[in-house]
Phi, psi and omega in degrees: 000119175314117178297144191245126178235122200263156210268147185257120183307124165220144181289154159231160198285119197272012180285338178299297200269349122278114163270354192214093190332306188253013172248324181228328168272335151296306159322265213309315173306343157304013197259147183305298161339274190285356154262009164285322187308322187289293185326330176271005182282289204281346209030065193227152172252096181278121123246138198312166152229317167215152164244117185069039180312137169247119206292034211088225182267010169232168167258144159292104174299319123244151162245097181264194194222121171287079181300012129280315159273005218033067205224153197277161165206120177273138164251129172216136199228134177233150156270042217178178181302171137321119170224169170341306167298316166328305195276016173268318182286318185322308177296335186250355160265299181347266199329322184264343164243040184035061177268145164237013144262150191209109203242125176251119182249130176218134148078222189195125171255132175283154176305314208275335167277323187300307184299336143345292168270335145343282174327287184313326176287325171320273188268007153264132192320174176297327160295354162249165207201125180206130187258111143280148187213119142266173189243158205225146158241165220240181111222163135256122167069192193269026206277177178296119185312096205248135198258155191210110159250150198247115191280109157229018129202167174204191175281158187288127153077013191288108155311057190315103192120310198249004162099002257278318199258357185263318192252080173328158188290324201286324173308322197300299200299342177283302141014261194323301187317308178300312199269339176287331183285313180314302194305269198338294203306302174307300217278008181284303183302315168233081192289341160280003146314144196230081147303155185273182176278144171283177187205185180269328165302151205285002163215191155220128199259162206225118187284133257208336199086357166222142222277139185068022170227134175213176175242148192252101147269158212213162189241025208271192186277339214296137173042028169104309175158144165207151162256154202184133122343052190226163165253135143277109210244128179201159178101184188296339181253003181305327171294305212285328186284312185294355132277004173287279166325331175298314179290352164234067164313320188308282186307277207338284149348308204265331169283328230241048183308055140212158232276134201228134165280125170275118159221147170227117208242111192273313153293354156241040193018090155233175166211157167187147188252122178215172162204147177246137159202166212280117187196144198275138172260026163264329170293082202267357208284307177297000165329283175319295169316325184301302129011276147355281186303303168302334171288291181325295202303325190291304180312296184321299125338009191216319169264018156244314192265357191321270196302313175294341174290285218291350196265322219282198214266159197264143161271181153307124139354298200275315195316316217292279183004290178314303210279311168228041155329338180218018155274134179245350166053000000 
């Protein structure tokens, strides 16, 4: 039997491969990838939303979005041990941007900070969540360097995948209940609507007929409870297309007479046009309105952007295939 012969695994120094947290390793991890990678870490579905959010008189190194709960998740990043400031800025920006995941990537974590955040899991309700990660990089040989982060602390009881400690089941199953009644209610009300299957994530999405634009409605905890509206532009033409609608901000605003955010979330090129108002899914008395509100509003968006969807300019088949082969929206 022929021998087979294998490559020896070695650490390399990530100080090689960053040198500088907030000039080369938050960009990188701002990367579509590579915050897919932190997301299969930890089991969560990050989408970016800003990098170097600011916080007061500081920045926050990102601010994602839990696209299953719509719930804020803070990044914070060191290339070194842990020290004390850290876990005080870690802390005051969670506070100041109401995140109820809070992921510290370092390094090397000293023990009195690992037990810290140990503390912190403790004695917080369930709805908050704090990660340590160090981040570690890899070779065989003279081959390509590969990043690894390593969990050295998370939440009690914590499920890789299945959310075990941020999304109680019963949220999950309320979830699921509303957007399966929402589907069934629209599409009775508006049967040429193209809903997705419903699901337990905050929101359910509705297809427009062109690959990587949709319309989205949402349910989340954010800010107190909200209900939302939105069109979603994602992939390599998503700036171009979302500036095709920007320039007629104007005109848009003025058929679709509610009040609307233009966002750009740039490192995973999303875009998106949204609105919002307030509403609880613990408040089940208030379904029918809730219902109500999101079906006008949906139709309303869908009957402004229509013509404006159909005009923009067509990919390629295979460009489109490529391009979002691994959007699951």
């Amino acid at each position: 039997m022929a021998h087979t012969f294998l490559g020896k695994l070695e650490p390399v120094d990530v100080k090689t491969v960053w040198e500088n947290e907030a000039s080369d390793f938050t960009p990188w991890l701002a990367q579509e990838d590579n915050l897919a990678l932190l997301s299969e870490t930890i089991g969560l579905e990050l989408e970016l939303q800003e990098q170097e959010k600011q916080v007061g008189r500081y920045r926050a190194d990102l601010l994602c979005r839990d696209t299953t709960t719509d719930q804020w998740v803070l990044i914070e990043n060191q290339l070194e041990k842990t020290n004390h400031r850290h876990l005080g800025q870690l802390l005051t920006y969670a506070a100041g941007l109401e995140a109820v995941t809070i992921v510290w990537i370092a390094q090397a974590f000293n023990d009195e900070h690992r037990a810290a955040l140990d503390w912190l899991n403790e004695i917080t309700d369930e709805r908050f969540n704090f990660f340590g990660l160090e981040i570690e990089s890899w070779r065989i040989g003279e081959s390509e360097i590969a990043p690894k982060f390593n969990v050295v602390c998370k939440p009690n009881e914590w499920t890789k995948g299945g959310g075990g400690g941020a999304v109680p089941d019963e949220d999950n199953a309320t979830r699921l209940e509303f957007w399966k009644e929402f589907r069934e209610f629209a599409l009775k009300q508006e049967p040429r609507l193209k809903p997705r299957k419903a699901t337990s994530k905050a929101r359910l999405i509705f297809q427009t007929g062109r690959k990587g634009v949709s319309l989205h409605t949402r349910i989340t905890q954010l800010k107190g409870g909200m209900l939302g509206v939105s069109l979603s532009i994602r992939g390599k033409h998503a700036k171009a297309y979302f500036e095709v609608f920007k320039a007629q901000q104007q005109e848009i605003e003025t058929e679709l007479r509610v009040p609307v955010d233009w966002v750009a979330s740039h490192g995973q090129k999303i875009y998106q046009v949204r609105t919002q108002t307030p509403g609880k899914i613990e408040d089940h008395d208030k379904w029918p309105q809730y219902r109500d509100w999101l079906l006008k509003t949906l139709v309303h968006f869908q009957r402004v952007f229509a013509d404006r969807i159909a005009a923009l300019p067509v990919v390629s088949t295979r460009e489109a295939d490529e391009e979002y082969a691994d959007d699951d929206e």
